[in-house]
C-alpha positions in Angstrom: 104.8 87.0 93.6 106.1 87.5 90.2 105.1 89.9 87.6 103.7 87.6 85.4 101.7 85.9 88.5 100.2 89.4 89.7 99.0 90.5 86.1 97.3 87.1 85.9 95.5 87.6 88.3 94.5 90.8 87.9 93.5 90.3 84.4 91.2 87.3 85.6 89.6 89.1 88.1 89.1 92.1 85.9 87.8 89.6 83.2 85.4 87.9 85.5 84.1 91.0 87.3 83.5 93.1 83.6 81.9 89.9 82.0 80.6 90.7 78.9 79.7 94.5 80.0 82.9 95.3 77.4 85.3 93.3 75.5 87.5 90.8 76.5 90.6 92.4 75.8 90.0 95.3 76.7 89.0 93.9 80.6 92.4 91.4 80.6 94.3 94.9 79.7 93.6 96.8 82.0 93.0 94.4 84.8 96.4 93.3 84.1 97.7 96.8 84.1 96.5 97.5 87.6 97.9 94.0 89.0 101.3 95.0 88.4 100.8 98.1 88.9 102.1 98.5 92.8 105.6 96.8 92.0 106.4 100.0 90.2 107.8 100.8 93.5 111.0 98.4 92.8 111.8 101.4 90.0 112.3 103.7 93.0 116.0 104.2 94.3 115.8 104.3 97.9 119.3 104.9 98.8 120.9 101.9 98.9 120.3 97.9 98.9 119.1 97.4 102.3 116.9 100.3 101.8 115.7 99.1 98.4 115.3 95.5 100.0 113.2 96.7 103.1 111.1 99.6 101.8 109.8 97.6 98.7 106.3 96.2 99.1 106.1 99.4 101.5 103.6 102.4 100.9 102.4 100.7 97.7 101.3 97.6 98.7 98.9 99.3 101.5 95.7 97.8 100.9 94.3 101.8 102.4 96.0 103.6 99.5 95.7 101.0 96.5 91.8 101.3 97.8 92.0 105.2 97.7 93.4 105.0 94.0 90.8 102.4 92.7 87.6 105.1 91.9 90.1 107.8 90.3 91.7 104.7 88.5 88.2 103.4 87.5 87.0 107.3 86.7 89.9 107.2 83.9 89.0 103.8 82.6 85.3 104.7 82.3 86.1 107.7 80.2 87.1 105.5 77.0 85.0 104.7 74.2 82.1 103.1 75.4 83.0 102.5 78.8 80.9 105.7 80.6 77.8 103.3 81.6 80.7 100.5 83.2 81.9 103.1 86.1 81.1 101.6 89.1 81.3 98.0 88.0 85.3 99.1 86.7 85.6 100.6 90.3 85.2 97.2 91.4 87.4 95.4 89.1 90.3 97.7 89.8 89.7 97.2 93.3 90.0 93.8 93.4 92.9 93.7 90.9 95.0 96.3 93.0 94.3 95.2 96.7 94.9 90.9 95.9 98.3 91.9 94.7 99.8 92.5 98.1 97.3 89.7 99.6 98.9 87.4 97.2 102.3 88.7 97.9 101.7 87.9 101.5 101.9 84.7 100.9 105.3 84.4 100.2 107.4 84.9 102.7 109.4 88.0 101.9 107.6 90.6 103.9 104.9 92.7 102.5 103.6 96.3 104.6 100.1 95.7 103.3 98.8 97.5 107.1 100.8 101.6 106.0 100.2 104.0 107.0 99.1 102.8 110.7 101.8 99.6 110.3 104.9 98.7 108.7 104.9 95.5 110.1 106.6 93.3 107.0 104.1 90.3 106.9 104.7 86.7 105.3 103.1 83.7 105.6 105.1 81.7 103.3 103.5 79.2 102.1 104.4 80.3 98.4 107.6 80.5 96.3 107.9 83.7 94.4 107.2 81.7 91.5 104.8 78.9 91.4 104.2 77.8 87.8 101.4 75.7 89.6 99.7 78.4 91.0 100.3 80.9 87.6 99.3 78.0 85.0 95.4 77.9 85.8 95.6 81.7 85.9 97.1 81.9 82.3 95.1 79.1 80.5 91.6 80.5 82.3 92.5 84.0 81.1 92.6 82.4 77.3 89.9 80.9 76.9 87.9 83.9 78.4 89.7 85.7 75.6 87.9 83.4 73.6 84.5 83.4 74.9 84.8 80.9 77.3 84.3 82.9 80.7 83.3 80.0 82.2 86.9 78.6 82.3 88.6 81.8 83.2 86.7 81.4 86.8 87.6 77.9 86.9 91.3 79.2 86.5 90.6 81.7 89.7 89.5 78.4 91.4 92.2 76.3 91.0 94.9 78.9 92.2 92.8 79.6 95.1 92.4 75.9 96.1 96.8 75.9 95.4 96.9 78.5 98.3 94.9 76.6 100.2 97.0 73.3 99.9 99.9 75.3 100.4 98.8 76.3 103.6 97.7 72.8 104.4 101.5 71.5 103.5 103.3 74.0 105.2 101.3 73.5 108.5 101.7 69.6 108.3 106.0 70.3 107.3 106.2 72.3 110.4 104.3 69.8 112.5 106.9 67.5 111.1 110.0 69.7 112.0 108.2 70.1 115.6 108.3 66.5 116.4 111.7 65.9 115.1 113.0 68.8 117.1 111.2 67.8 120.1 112.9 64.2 119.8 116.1 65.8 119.1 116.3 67.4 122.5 115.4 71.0 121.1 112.7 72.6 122.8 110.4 75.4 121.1 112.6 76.8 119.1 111.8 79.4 116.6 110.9 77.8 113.3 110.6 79.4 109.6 109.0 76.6 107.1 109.4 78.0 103.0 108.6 76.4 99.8 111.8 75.4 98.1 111.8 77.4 94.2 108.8 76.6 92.1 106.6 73.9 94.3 105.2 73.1 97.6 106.1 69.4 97.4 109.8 70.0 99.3 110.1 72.7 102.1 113.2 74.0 103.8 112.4 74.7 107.4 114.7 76.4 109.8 114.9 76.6 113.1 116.9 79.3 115.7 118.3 77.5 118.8 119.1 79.5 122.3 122.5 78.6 121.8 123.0 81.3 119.3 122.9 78.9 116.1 120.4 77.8 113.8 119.6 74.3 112.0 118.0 74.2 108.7 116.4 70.8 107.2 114.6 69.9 104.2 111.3 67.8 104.5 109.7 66.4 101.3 105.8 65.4 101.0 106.9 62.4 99.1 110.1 61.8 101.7 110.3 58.0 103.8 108.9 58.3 107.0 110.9 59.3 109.8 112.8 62.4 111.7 114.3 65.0 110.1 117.5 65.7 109.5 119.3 68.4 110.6 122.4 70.6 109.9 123.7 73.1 112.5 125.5 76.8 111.5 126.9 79.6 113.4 124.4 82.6 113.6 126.6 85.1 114.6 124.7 86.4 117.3 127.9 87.6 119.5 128.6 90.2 117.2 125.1 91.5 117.1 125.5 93.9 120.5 128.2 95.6 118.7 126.0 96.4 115.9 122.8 97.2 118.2 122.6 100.9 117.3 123.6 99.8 113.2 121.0 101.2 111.2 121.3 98.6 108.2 122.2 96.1 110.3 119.2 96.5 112.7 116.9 97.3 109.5 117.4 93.7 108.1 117.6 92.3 111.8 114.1 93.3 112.2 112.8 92.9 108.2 113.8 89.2 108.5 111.8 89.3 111.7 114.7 87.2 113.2 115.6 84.9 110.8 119.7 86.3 110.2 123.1 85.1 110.8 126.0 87.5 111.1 129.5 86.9 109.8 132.9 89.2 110.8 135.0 89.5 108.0 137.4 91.6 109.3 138.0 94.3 112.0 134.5 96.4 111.3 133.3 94.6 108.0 130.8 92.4 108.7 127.9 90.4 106.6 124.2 90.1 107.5 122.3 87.8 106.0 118.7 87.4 105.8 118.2 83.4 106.3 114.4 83.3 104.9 115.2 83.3 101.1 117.6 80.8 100.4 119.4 77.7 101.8 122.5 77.5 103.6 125.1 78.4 102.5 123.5 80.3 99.7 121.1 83.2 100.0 120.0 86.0 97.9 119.9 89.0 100.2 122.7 89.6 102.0 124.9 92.8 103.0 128.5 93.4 103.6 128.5 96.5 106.3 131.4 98.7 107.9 131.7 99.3 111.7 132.2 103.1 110.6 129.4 105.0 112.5 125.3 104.1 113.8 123.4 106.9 111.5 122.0 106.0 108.6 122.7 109.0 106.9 126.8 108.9 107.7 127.1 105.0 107.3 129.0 104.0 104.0 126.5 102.2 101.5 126.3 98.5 102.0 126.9 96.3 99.4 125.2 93.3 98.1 126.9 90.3 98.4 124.0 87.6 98.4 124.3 84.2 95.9 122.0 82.1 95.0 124.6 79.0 93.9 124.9 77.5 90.6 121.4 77.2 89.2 122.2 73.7 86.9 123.5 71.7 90.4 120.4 73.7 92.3 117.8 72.2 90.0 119.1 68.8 89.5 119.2 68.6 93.2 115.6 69.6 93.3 114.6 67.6 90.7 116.1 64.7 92.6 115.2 65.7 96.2 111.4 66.7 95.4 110.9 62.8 94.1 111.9 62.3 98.2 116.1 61.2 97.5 118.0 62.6 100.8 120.2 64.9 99.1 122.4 67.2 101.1 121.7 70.6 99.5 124.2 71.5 96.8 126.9 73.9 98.5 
């Protein structure tokens, strides 16, 4: 999730786990301090974009080490004024505000190593945007009025954006068994599906779907959408130019990042672009990676370069505006 998402939360867990032990402020601070605290790894230059792209939400989103941190973290906290008899109850706090950033972050779909060191499996459920005002809101207005005294409301504020991950959940399960049936009617049978929030709600989902004839079809359902199947558009993956990139390291790396969910484009004689399909509708999606057919190592392949676009944002959220109220729009191209 976003910045401003992940110190929420950690400043209204902090907030309700310090009660009135110490001040307000002081618990909101801090806890929203330690929330943000393992993105600092998207300061780190890995090498290059792919690199950046796959190893962020890496080491420092493992819910072992951010739990390893959390008493020498809480041992500095309790050495301010006034704060030696709070120890173990800070201890806590941290805790919770350090490991429910990557458990949060897990629900979006970008990929998130929360399992290091005995896993790098990127895990996603998805059921979140990156930014949810909806989810964010109850955070934010809970955390103010236990600034003011009213700690009451700041854990009605933790309730409400855990029952939003919970209806999340609930609409992506009942989208995909929408695109199912669809699919199934359409003559398509059990093909891979991903299901992701459009930006900034849960109320219009993109869903896509990789077929065994080496394409993919992508479809929008709404919750407020007329009943009936789903429509679908159908775009070349790519996939015959994936055995001559089999032993590509950045290819492979976002081949296996996206867990599946890529297309692959030849530009010309050894340039290609890979494409991860999960963030994004076709034709435009943020992360992808113009490559040269120069060599297999990592270490002697030429630094790909970003190419990903994410469209014009005005004719991207007038569409939404429209297709979220259940219009069937074609997605802006």
């Amino acid at each position: 999730m976003d910045s401003l998402s992940q110190a929420a939360l950690g400043a209204a867990l902090s907030l309700a786990t310090m009660g009135r032990r110490t001040a307000a402020w002081k618990a909101v601070l801090i806890g929203a301090a330690a929330g943000t605290l393992p993105d600092l790894d998207a300061l780190i230059d890995f090498g290059d974009p792919v690199s950046n792209m796959t190893f962020h939400r890496g080491d420092s989103h493992s819910l072992l080490w951010l739990t390893l941190i959390a008493p020498p973290l809480a041992w500095v906290v309790s050495r301010l004024p006034g704060e030696a008899a709070n120890g173990r109850r800070w201890w806590l706090a941290l805790w919770l505000a350090l490991v429910t950033h990557p458990l949060l972050d897990l629900m979006t779909i970008y990929g998130t190593q929360l399992l290091r060191p005995f896993s790098g499996e990127p895990y996603g459920v998805g059921s979140l945007f990156i930014i949810d005002p909806l989810y964010t809101l109850p955070l934010l207005m809970g955390v103010a009025a236990g600034l003011g005294g009213g700690l009451r409301w700041n854990q009605v504020g933790l309730a409400l954006s855990c029952m939003y991950i919970v209806w999340s959940v609930g609409a992506q399960a009942w989208v995909r068994g929408q695109a199912e049936d669809s699919l199934r009617a359409q003559g398509h049978q059990a093909p891979r599906l991903l299901v992701t929030p459009t930006p900034f709600n849960t109320l219009l989902w993109n869903v896509i779907a990789l077929t065994e004839n080496g394409h993919y079809l992508q479809g929008q359902r709404g919750l407020l959408d007329a009943s009936g199947p789903m429509h679908f558009q159908r775009f070349a993956r790519g996939s015959e130019w994936m055995p001559e990139l089999a032993q590509h390291w950045h290819v492979q790396r976002i081949a296996w990042f996206s867990r599946g969910f890529w297309k692959l484009e030849r530009e010309a004689e050894g340039v290609f672009v890979i494409t991860d399909l999960r963030m994004g509708i076709s034709p435009n999606h943020v992360f992808a990676f113009r490559v040269h057919q120069t060599a297999t190592e990592r270490a002697s392949l030429p630094a790909p370069e970003a190419v990903g676009s994410r469209g014009d944002f005005r004719a991207a959220m007038a569409w939404l505006q429209r297709r979220v109220r259940g219009e069937p729009l074609p997605p802006p191209r």
